[in-house]
C-alpha positions in Angstrom: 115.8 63.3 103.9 114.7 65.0 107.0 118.4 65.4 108.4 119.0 67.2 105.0 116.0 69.4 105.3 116.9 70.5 108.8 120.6 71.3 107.9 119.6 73.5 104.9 116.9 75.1 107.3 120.1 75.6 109.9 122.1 76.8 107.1 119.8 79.0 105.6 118.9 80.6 109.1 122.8 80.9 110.4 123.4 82.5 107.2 120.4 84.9 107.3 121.2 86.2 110.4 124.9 86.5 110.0 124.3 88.6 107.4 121.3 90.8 109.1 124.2 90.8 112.4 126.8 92.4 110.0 124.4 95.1 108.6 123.3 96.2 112.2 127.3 96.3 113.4 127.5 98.8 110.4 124.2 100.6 111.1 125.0 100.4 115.0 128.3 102.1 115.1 126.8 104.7 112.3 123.9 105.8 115.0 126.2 105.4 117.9 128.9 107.6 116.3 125.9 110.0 115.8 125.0 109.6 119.8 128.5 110.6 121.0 128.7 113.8 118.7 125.5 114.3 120.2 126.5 114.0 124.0 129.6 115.5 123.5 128.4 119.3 121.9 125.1 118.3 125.1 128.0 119.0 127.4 130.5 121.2 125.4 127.2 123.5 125.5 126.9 123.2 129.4 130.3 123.6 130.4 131.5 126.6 127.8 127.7 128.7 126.2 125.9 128.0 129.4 128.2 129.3 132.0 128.6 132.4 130.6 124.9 133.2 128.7 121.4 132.3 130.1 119.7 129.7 127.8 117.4 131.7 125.5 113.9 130.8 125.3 110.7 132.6 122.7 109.6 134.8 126.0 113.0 136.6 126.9 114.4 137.0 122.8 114.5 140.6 122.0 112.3 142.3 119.1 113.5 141.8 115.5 116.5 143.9 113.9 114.0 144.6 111.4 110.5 143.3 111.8 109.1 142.2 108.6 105.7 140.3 106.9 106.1 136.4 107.2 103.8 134.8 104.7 102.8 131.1 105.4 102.5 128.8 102.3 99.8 126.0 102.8 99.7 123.6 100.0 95.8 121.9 100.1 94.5 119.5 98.1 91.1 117.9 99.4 91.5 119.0 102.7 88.0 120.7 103.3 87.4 118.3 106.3 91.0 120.3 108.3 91.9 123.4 106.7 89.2 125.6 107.7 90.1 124.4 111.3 93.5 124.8 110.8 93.3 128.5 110.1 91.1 129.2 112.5 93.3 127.8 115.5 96.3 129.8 113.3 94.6 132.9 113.5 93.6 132.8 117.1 97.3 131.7 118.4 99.7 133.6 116.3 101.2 136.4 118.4 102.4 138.5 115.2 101.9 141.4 114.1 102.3 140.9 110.5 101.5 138.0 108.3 99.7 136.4 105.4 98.8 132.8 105.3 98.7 132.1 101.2 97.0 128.7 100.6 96.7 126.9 97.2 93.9 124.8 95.9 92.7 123.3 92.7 90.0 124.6 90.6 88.0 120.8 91.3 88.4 120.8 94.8 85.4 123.4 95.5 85.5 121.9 98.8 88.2 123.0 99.9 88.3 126.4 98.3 84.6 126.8 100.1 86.2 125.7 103.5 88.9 128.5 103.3 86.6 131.4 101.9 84.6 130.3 105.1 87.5 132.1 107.2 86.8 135.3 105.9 89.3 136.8 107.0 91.6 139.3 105.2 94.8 137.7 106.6 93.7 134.5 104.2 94.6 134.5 100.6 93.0 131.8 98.5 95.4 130.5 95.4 93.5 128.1 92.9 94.8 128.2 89.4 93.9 126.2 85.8 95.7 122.5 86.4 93.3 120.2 88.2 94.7 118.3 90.9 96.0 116.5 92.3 99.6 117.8 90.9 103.1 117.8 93.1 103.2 119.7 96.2 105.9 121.7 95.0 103.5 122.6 91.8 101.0 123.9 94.1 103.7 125.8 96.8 105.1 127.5 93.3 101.8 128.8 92.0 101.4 130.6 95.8 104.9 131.8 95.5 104.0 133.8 92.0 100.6 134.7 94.4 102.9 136.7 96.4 105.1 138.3 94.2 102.0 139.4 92.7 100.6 140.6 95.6 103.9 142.2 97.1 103.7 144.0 93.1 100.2 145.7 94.0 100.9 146.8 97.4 104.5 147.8 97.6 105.3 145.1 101.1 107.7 142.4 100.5 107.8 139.5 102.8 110.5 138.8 105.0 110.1 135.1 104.8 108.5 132.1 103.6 107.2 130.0 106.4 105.6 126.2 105.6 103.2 124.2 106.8 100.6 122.1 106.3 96.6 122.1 106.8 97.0 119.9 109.9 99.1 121.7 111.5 98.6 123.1 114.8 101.1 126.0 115.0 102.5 127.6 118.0 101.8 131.0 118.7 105.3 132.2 119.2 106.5 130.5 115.9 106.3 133.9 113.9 108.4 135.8 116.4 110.7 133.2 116.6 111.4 133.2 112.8 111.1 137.0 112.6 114.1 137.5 114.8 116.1 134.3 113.8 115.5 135.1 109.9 117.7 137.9 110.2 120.7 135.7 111.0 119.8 132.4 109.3 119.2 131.9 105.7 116.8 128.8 106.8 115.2 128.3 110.3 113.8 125.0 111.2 111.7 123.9 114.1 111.2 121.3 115.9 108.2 118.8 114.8 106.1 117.1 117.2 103.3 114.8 116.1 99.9 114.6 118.3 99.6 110.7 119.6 95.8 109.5 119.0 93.9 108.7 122.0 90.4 107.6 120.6 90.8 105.3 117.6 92.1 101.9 119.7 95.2 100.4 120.8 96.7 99.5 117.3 95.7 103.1 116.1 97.5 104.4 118.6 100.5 102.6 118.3 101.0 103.5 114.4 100.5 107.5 115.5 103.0 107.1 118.4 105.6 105.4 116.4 105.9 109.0 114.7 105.9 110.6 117.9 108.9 108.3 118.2 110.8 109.3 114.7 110.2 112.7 115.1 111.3 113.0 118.6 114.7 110.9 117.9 115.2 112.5 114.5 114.3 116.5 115.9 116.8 115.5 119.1 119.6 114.1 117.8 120.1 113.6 114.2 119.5 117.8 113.3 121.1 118.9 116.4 124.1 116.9 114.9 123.9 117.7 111.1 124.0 121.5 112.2 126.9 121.1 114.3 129.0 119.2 111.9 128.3 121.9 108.8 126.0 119.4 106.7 122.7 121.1 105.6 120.1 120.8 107.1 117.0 119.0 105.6 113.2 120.9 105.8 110.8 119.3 107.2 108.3 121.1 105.1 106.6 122.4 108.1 107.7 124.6 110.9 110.4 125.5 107.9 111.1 129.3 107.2 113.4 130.8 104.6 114.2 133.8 103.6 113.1 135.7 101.0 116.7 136.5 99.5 117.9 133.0 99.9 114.3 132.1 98.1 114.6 134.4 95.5 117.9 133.0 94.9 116.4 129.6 94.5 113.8 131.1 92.2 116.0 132.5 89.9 118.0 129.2 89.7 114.9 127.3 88.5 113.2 129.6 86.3 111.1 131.7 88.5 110.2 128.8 90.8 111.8 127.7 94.1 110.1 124.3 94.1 111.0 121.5 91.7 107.6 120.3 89.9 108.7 116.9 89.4 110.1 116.7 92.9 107.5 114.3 95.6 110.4 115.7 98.5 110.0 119.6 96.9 110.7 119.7 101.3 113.7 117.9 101.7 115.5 119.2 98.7 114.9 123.1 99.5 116.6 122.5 102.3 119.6 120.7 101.0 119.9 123.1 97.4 120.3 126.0 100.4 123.1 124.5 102.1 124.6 123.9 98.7 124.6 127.4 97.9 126.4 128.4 101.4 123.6 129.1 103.3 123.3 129.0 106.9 120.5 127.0 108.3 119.5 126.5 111.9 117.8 123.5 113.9 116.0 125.8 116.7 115.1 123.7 119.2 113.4 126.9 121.9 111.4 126.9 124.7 108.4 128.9 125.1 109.5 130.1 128.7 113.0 129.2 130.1 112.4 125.0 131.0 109.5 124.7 129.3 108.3 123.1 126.1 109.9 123.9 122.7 108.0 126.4 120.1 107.5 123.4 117.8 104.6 122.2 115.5 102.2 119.4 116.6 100.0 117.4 114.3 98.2 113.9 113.8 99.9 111.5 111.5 98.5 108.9 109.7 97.4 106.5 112.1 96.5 103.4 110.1 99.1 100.5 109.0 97.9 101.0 105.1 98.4 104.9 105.3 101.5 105.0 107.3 102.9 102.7 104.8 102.2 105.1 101.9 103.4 108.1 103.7 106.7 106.3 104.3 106.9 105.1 100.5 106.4 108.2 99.4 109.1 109.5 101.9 111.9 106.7 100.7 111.0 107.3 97.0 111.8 111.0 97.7 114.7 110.6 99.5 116.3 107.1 99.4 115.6 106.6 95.4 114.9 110.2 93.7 116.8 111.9 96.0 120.0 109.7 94.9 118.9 110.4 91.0 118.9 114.2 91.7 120.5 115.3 93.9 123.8 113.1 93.7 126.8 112.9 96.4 127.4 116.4 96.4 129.7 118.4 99.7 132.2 117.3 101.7 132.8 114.4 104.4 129.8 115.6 106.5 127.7 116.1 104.4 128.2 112.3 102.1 127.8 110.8 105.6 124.6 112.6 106.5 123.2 111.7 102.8 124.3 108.3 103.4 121.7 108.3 106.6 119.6 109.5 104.6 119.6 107.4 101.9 120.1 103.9 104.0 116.3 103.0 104.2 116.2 100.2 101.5 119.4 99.0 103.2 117.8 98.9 106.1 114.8 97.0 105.0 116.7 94.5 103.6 118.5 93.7 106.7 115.7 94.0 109.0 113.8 91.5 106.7 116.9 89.1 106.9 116.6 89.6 110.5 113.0 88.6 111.6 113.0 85.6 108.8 116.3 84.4 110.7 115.2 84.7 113.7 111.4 83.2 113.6 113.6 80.4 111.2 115.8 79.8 114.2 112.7 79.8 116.7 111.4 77.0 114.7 114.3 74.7 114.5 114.7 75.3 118.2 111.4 74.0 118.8 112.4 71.0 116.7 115.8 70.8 118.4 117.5 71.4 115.8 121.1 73.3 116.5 122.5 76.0 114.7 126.1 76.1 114.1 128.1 79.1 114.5 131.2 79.9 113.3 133.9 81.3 116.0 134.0 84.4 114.7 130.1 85.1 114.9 129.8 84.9 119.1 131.3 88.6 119.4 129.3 89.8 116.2 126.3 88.6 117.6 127.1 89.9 121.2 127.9 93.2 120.2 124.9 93.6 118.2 122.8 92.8 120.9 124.7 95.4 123.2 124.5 98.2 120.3 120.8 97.1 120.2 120.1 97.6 123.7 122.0 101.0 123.5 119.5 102.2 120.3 116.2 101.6 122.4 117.6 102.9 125.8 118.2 106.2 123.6 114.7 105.9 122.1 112.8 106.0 125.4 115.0 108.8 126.1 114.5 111.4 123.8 110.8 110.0 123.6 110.2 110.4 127.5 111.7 113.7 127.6 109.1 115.2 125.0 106.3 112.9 126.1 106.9 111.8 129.6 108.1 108.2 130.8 105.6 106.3 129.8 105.5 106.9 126.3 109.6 106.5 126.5 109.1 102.8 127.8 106.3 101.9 125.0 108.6 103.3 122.2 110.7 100.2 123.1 108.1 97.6 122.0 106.8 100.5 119.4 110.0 100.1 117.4 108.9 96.0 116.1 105.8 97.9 114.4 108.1 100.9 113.2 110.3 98.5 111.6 107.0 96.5 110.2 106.2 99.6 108.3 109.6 100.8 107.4 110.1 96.7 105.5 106.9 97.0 104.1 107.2 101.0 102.5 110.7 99.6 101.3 109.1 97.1 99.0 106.4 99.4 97.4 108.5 102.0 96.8 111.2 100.1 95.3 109.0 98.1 92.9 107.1 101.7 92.1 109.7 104.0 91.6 110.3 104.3 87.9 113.2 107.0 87.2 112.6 110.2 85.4 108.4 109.7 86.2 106.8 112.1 88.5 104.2 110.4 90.4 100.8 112.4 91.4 100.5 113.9 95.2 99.9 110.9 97.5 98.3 112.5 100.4 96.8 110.7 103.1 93.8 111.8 104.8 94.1 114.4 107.4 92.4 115.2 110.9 92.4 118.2 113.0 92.4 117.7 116.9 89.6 118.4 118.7 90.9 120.2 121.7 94.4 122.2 121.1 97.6 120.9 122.9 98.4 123.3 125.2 101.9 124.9 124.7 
């Protein structure tokens, strides 16, 4: 009886990691495939563009063609205790000339609406409207976009572009210059995002904030630099995101006289692909303030507890991994497939990463027992080159990590990836048993903070 147990346990746990072994050799090669495209335009870039032109940086680019009014769009629901803040810091840094920051509230969120009238400043425009919220983000962003074109009615200025954010964000003060020139060339213009690590709220808090330092730095150093240079679109990030007003109008006119789907919960993410679509040209403008310095990008905390970082990435996954397939189909050639592949290979990726860890801590177990596993011949290599592809994804990790946030933080995004992958399994499983098609599910937000002291730039 026991010798059966323990041969079903060794069964169970050869087969479970066989099969997590296979998935990584797929996933592997897909990232690696991703890192050589990468290295290779790195020095195609340095060899050919850089020999002959000085790498451009915010300080030495040369005043707009045609300098124009960039209004920001700030969706806000119930964030009294950040947006006031927000503004405040965005008024004091923004080196522009001419802007509006539009933000939309609810009718019962008085908070909030009190926070922003607290500004009082004539650059502010405050948007409520008749639904109470919460609604969709993209409900909210549509009713500010008819609060411009009303506004733009009365006093004869369009805007130039439409440049997102959020009411967390800490913006950099050369962000509108940058757009102002690049907006002229670019039908969408995206920057790089940077989230704040948290310092103060203990070691496990800390860890959950860092492991989006992490994402953001490998997905804002890689994975856009290599969309853009293989002709897919490019995604929004929903902050640091401009667009142009012709490309938006476009949009508009496509859905009715709104550029945001209402029932969309990634209004973000599509915007940016529905551009693309339509032949647009979208850049990933990774720019330094000063030549060798830090790149004009947005900072801001994420959430920094498991249950929260949990719910932003469900609501991420259901967006992109499960809606995102509903709505927004296969569409585009080899490039672009493959990069909506990536992005729709979370619940994949669960699934293996769960087979994985339940292998592994089965196999711990029946070692401790002495137990043996039996391989078959073909799994040594699998197994070996797993381990190798692996070793290669962390090493690039704390590379792209260290060289936004030194070398420290590089080495602890090795260890940081167990907890990423803790929340990635466990956002898998709530939004794949909540995601019913066709429903629109409220806005989900989490609860924002504003930092204290502002990162310098």
């Amino acid at each position: 009886m026991v010798a059966d147990v323990a041969w079903l346990a060794a069964a169970m746990a050869r087969e479970l990691m066989l099969f997590a072994a296979i998935g990584f050799l797929i996933g592997g090669f897909d990232d690696l495939l991703v890192d050589l495209l990468w290295a290779l335009r790195w020095v195609r870039r340095r060899l050919t563009v850089y020999r002959r032109h000085r790498p451009a940086s915010a300080a030495t680019l040369p005043a707009p063609d045609a300098p124009g009014r960039i209004a920001v769009f700030i969706a806000a629901w119930q964030e009294a205790p950040v947006i006031g803040r927000m503004l405040a810091a965005a008024l004091g840094r923004y080196r522009h000339d001419d802007y509006v920051i539009y933000v939309g509230t609810y009718p019962n969120d008085p908070a909030t609406q009190a926070a922003v009238r607290a500004v009082g400043d004539p650059r502010i425009r405050l948007v409520s409207g008749t639904l109470p919220g919460p609604t969709t983000k993209a409900e909210c962003l549509n009713r500010v976009w008819a609060a411009m074109r009303a506004d733009e009615a009365v006093s004869g200025i369009r805007c130039k572009a439409i440049l997102l954010h959020d009411a967390e964000d800490v913006v950099h003060p050369q962000e509108l210059r940058v757009v102002d020139y690049l907006i002229d060339r670019f039908d969408m213009v995206q920057l790089p995002v940077l989230p704040l690590i948290e310092q103060s709220r203990g070691w496990f808090a800390r860890a959950v904030s860092a492991s989006y330092a992490d994402e953001f730095a490998d997905g804002h150093s890689r994975q856009l630099v290599v969309r853009e240079a293989i002709g897919a679109g490019i995604p929004s990030a929903g902050v640091g995101c401009a667009i142009a007003r012709a490309r938006m109008d476009e949009i508009a006119a496509s859905g009715g006289g709104a550029p945001f789907d209402d029932s969309s919960v990634t209004e973000d993410y599509e915007i940016g692909l529905r551009i693309a679509a339509k032949g647009g040209r979208s850049a990933f403008v990774v720019l330094p303030e000063v030549p060798g310095g830090a790149p004009v990008a947005v900072r801001a905390y994420f959430p920094h507890t498991l249950e929260t970082a949990v719910r932003q990435k469900q609501r991420w996954i259901t967006g992109i991994a499960l809606a995102g397939w509903d709505r927004l189909r296969w569409q585009g050639g080899l490039a672009e497939r493959w990069m909506r592949l990536r992005d729709r290979r979370s619940l994949a990726a669960a699934v293996v990463l769960t087979a994985s860890y339940a292998g592994l801590l089965l196999a711990v177990m029946l070692a401790l027992c002495g137990v043996a596993i039996h391989w078959p011949g073909w799994a040594k290599p699998i197994l070996t080159i797993c381990a190798w592809l692996l070793v290669w994804r962390l090493a690039v990790r704390a590379l792209v990590v260290g060289h936004h946030y030194g070398w420290r933080e590089g080495l602890q995004a090795i260890p940081r990836a167990l907890l990423a992958n803790l929340i990635a399994i466990l956002a898998a499983r709530r939004a794949l048993f909540s995601y019913q098609p066709g429903v629109t599910p409220p806005w989900d937000k989490t609860e924002h903070h504003f930092p204290d002291a502002l990162p310098c730039d």
